[in-house]
N, C-alpha and C positions, 0 to 999 in steps of 0.2 A: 634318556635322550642325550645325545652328544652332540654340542656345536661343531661347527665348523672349523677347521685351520686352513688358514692361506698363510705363507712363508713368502714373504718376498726377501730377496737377495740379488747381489750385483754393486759392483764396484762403487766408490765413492763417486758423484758427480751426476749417479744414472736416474735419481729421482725417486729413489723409494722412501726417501724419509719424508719428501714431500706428499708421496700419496697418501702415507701411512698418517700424516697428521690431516692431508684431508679427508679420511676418512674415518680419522677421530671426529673431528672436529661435523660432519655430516651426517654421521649414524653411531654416535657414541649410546645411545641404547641398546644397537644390533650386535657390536662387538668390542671386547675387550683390547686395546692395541699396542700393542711393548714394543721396545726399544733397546734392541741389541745392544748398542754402547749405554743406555742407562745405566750400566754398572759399573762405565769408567774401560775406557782405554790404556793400560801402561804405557809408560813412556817408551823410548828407545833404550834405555839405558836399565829400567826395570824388567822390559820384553826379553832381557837375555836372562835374568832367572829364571827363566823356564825348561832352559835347554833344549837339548837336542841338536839335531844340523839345522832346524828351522824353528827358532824360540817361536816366535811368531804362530806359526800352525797351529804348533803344542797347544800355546792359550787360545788361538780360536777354537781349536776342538775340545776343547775342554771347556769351553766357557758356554759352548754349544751343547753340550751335554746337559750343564748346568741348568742352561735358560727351557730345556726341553721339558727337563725333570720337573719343575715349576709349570710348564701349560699343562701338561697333561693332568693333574687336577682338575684344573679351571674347565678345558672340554667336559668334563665328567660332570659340570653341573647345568651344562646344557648352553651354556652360554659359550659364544662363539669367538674367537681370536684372529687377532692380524698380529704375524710377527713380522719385524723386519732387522735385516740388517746384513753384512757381508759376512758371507759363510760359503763355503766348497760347499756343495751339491753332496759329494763324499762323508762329509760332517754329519749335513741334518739325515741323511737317511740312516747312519749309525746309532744318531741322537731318536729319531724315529723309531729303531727297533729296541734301544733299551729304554725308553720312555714307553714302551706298548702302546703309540699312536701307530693306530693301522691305515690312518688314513690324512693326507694333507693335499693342498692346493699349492705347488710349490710352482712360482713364477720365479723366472729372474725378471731383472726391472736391467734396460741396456737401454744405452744410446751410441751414437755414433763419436769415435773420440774428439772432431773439432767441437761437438756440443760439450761433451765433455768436461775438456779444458776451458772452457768457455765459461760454464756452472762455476768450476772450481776457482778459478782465476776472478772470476766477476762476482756473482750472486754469494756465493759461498765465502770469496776473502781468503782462499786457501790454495795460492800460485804451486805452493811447494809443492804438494800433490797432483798437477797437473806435469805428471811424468812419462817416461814411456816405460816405468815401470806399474805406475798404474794402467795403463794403456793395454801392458801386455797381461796383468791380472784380466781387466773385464774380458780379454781374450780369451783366458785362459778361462772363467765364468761361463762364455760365451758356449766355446765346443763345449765344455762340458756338457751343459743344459741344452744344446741340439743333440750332443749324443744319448742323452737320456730321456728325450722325446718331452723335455718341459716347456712349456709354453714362457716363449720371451715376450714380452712386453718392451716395445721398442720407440721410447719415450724424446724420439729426436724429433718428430715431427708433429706424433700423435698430441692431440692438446687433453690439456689434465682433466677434464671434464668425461673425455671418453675413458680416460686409462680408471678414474673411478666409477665410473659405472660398470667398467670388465668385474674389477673387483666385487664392487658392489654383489653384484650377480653372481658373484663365486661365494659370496658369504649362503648366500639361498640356493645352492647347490649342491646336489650329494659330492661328497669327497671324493 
């Protein structure tokens, strides 16, 4: 038997890391729930050993790869996963076919950017990323995941009690 995977993704500010711990934190016997930066985010200044025209990328897709190669065990023992954290649409589905998950629940988690800036600037403590080049990423998040037919999760108004029970419901869901 194979658990479940749901993927949540989407810019900083949009509220995935907060689902993700409430729904640790609610059904920590239904699923296992990681955290993309648990490994450490490089600095600015480390981010450019990575090279390329977009250091950056480079280590999300690669680190994305990484964090895949690690669930796909964990599914294999039946028990279920919530991943989160900010990754191109592009990424996890590459990370998808050389991990041999055939199957995942991939949401973006978005909100509207004055919520946005608002998370980041207030709750979060983290002004400098309330940019319009964060702005223009969860855009860019955005078409992506409509042109891929992925269900967004649009956490500006929705209150967190519903947005975990969607989840919720996706853990007990064929893939």
């Amino acid at each position: 038997m194979t658990g479940s995977l749901i993927v949540l993704t989407g810019a900083s500010g949009s509220g995935k890391t907060t689902l993700a711990k409430a729904i640790q934190e609610r059904y920590p016997e239904e699923c296992e729930v990681m955290f993309f930066d648990s490994v450490g985010v490089p600095s600015p200044e480390e981010m450019k050993k990575w090279g390329g025209p977009d250091p950056g990328a480079t280590w999300q897709r690669t680190t994305t790869l990484e964090w895949f190669r690690k669930l796909a065990p964990i599914r294999k023992t039946g028990r279920s996963v919530l991943f989160e954290g900010q990754m191109r649409l592009a990424f996890i589905h590459e990370a998808l076919d050389v991990s041999e998950i055939t199957a995942a629940h991939i949401v973006l988690v978005d909100c509207d950017d004055i919520t946005r800036a608002e998370r980041l600037s207030g709750e979060r403590g983290q002004p400098s990323l309330a940019t319009e080049r964060m702005m223009n990423w969860a855009a860019y998040l955005r078409t992506e995941a409509m042109q891929a037919g992925y269900q967004i999760l649009d956490t500006s108004q929705t209150k967190l009690e519903e947005c975990v029970e969607y989840l919720h419901a996706c853990l007990h869901s064929p893939d």
